[in-house]
C-alpha positions as CSV (number, residue, x, y, z in Angstrom):
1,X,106.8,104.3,103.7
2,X,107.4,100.6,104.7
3,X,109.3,99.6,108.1
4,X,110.2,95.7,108.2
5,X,110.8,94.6,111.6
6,X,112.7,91.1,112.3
7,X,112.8,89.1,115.0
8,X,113.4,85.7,116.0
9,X,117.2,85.9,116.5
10,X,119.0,84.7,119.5
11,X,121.8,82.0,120.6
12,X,121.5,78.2,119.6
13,X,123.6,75.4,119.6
14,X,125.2,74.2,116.7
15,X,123.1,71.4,115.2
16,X,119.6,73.4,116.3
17,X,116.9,75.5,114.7
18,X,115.8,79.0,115.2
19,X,112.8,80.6,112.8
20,X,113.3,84.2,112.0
21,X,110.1,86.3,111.2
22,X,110.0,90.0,109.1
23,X,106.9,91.6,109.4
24,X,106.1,94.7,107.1
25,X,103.9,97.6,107.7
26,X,102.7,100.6,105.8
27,X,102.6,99.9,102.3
28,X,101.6,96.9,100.9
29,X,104.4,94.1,101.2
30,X,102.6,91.2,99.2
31,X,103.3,92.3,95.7
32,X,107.2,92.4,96.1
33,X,109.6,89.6,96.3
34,X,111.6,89.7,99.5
35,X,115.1,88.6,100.5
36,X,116.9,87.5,103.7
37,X,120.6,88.3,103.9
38,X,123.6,87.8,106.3
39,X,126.1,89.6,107.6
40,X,129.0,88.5,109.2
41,X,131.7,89.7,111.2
42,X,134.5,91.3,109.2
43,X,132.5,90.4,105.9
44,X,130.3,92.0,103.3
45,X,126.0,91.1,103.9
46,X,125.4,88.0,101.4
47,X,122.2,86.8,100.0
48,X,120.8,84.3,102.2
49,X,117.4,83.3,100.2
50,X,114.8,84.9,98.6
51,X,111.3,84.3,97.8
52,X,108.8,85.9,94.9
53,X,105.5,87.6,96.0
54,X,103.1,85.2,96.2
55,X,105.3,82.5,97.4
56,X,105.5,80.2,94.4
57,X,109.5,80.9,93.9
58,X,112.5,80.3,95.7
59,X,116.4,80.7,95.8
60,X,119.0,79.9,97.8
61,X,122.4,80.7,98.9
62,X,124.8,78.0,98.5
63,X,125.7,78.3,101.6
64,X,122.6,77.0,103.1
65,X,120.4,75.1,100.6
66,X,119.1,72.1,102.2
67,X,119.2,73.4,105.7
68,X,117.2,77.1,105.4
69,X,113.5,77.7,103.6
70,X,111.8,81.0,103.0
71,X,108.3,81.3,102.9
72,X,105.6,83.8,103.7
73,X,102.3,84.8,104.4
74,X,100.9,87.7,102.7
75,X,97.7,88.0,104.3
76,X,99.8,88.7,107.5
77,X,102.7,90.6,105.2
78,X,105.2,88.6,107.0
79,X,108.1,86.8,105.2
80,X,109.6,84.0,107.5
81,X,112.7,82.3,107.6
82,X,113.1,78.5,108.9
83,X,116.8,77.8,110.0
84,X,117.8,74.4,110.6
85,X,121.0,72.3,111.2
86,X,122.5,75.6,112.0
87,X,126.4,75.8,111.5
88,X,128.6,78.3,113.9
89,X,129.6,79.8,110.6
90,X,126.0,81.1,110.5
91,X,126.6,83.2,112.7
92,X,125.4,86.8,111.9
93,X,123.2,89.7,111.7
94,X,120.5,88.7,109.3
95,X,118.3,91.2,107.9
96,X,114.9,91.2,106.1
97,X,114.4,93.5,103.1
98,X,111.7,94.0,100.2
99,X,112.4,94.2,96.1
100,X,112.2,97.9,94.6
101,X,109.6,97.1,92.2
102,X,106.6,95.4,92.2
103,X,106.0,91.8,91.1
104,X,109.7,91.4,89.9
105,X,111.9,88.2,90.1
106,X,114.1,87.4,92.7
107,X,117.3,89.1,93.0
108,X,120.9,88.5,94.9
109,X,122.1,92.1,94.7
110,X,121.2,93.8,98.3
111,X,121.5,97.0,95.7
112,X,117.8,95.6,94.2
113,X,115.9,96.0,97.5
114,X,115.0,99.2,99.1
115,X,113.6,98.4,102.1
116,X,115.1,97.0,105.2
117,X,114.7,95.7,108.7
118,X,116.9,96.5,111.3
119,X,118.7,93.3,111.4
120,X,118.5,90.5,114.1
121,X,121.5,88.9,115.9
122,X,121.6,84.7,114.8
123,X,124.6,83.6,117.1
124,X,125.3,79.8,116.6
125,X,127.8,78.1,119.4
126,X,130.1,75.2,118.7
């Protein structure tokens, strides 16, 4: 069993940054790629980025290329998420989660991960 827990969340101002942290336990976490996605109010959860296990790949959303970057630290299995320029139309609940298989590619599809956090509130005022 894995649990991914986020944190980081919280209320900024438009134009600041916030740094969003999932940290994994139980089974190992550093041979899967991981993902960060969004969900907004009244909409489906989105892809936000997403990262390859050992931190040598990337992809973004379009939404936020330029202003967002995923990395992570596998000797403390935590995948982190640096938010900048922040937009209030990133306003959501963003949530961590971890690839199904082992040492596969990133993937956009929330139906490809099978692991995820609870979700932490990113609230963005204009």
């Amino acid at each position: 069993q894995v649990q991914l827990v986020e944190s980081g969340g919280g209320l900024v101002q438009a134009g600041g940054s916030l740094r969003l942290s999932c940290t994994a336990s139980g089974r190992t976490f550093s041979s899967y790629a991981a993902g960060w996605f969004r969900q907004r109010p009244g909409k489906e959860r989105e892809f936000v980025a997403g990262i390859n296990w050992s931190g040598g790949s990337t992809h973004y959303g379009d939404d936020v290329k330029g202003r967002f970057t995923i990395s992570r630290d596998n000797a403390k299995n935590t995948v982190y998420l640096q938010m900048n320029s922040l937009k209030p139309e990133d306003t959501a609940v963003y949530y961590c989660a971890r690839r199904a298989a082992p040492y596969s590619y990133i993937n956009i599809d929330p139906g490809r991960y099978d692991y995820w956090g609870q979700g932490t509130q990113v609230t963005v005022s204009s």
